[in-house]
C-alpha positions in Angstrom: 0.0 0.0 0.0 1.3 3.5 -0.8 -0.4 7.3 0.3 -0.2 9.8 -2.1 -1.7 13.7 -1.5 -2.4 15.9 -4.4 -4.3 19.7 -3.9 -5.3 21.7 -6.7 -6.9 25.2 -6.5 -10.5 25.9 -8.2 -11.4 29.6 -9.0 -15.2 29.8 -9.1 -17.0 32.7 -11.1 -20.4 32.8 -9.3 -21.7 33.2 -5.6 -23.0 29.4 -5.8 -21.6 26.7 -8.3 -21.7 23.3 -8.9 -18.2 22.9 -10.9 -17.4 19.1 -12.2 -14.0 17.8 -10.6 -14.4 14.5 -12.2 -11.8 14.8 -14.6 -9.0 16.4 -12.7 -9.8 13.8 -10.0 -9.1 10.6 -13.0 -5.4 12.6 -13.7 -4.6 12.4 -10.1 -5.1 8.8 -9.8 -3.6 8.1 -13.1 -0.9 10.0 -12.2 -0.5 8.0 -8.8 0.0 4.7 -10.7 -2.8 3.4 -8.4 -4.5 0.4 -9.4 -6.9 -0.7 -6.4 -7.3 1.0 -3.3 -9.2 5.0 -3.2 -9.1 8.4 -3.7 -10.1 10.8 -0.6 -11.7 14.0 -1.5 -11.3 16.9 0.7 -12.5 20.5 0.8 -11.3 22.6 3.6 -13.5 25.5 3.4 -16.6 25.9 5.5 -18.7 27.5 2.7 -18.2 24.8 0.2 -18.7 20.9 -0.4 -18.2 18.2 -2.0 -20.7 15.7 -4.0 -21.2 13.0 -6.6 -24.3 13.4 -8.7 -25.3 12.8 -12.2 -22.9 14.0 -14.8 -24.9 13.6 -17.9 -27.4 16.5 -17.4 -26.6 20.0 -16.2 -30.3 20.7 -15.1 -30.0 18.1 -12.2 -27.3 20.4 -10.8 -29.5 23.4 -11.4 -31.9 21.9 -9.8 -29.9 20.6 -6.7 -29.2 24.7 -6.5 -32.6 25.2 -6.7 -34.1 22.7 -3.8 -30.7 24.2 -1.2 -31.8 27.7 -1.8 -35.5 26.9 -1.0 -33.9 24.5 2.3 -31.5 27.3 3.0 -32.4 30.9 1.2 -29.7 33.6 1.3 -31.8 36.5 2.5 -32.9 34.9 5.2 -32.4 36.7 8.7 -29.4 34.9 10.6 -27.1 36.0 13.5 -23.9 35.3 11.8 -22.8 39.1 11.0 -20.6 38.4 7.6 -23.7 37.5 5.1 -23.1 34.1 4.2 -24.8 31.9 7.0 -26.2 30.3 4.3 -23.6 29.1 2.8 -22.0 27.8 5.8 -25.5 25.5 6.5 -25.2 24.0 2.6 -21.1 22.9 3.2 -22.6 21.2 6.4 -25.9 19.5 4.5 -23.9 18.9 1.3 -20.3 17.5 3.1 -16.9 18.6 2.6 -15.5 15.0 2.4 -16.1 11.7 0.1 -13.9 8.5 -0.8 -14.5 7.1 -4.5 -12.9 3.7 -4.9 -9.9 3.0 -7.2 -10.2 -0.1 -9.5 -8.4 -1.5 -12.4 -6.0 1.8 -12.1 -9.5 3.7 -12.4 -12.0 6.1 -10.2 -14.6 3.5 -10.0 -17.9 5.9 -10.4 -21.1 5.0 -11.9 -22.2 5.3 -15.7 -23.7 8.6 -14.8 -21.7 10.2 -11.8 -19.8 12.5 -11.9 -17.9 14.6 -8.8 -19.0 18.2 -8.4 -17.1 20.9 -6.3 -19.8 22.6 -4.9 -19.2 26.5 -4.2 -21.5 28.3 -2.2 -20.0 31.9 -1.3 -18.0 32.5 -4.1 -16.4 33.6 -6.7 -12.9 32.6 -4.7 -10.2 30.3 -5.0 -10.7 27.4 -3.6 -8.6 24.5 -2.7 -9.1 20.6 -3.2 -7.0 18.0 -1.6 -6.6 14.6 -2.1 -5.5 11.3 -0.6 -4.7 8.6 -2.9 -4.2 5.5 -0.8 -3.7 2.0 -3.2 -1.8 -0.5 -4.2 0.3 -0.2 -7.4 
């Protein structure tokens, strides 16, 4: 078994995003020589997250937007003084952590997953980290 860490930075262009990872994430195992074990996908910000979700149609992350800002709306009235409470409660619903297993040398997903960066206080530059552990 070998560990392996990777980080790259994202720079989102919107107050709330749903940006698809899912290809950088397949170079970083690639590039780790892995060929069964998993990746570990980490976001260290507390006003973004982390999902997997379909891939295949856009809408279905329009409408994942959609359903958080009717759960969690941004104008709402909240004691946190900076403006983004919010986005603070979507990070915690949504999760700022997920492990995708490595098979065969490749991120074993589903036919129509895909893994989303999910920014909800943005634009910014964000930071995604990884942890690759496998056997080569």
């Amino acid at each position: 078994m070998f560990l392996q860490l990777f980080k790259f930075s994202i720079k989102t262009t919107k107050r709330e995003q749903f940006v698809p990872i899912t290809e950088k994430i397949k170079k970083f195992v690639k590039e780790s020589e892995a060929k069964v074990g998993s990746v570990k996908i980490f976001i260290p910000h507390t006003t973004a997250g982390v999902t997997i979700n379909e891939n295949s149609d856009p809408d279905v992350r329009r409408d994942f937007q959609t359903i958080l800002n009717e759960i969690v709306p941004h104008q709402r009235r909240f004691l946190h003084s900076e403006g983004n409470s919010d986005s603070h409660f979507k990070s915690s619903l949504i999760g700022t952590f997920i492990e995708v297993p490595i098979e065969k040398g490749e991120v074993d997903l589903g036919q129509m997953q895909g893994i989303f960066f999910c920014e909800f206080d943005g634009p910014r530059t964000r930071t995604v980290k990884l942890q690759i552990l496998a056997e080569k």
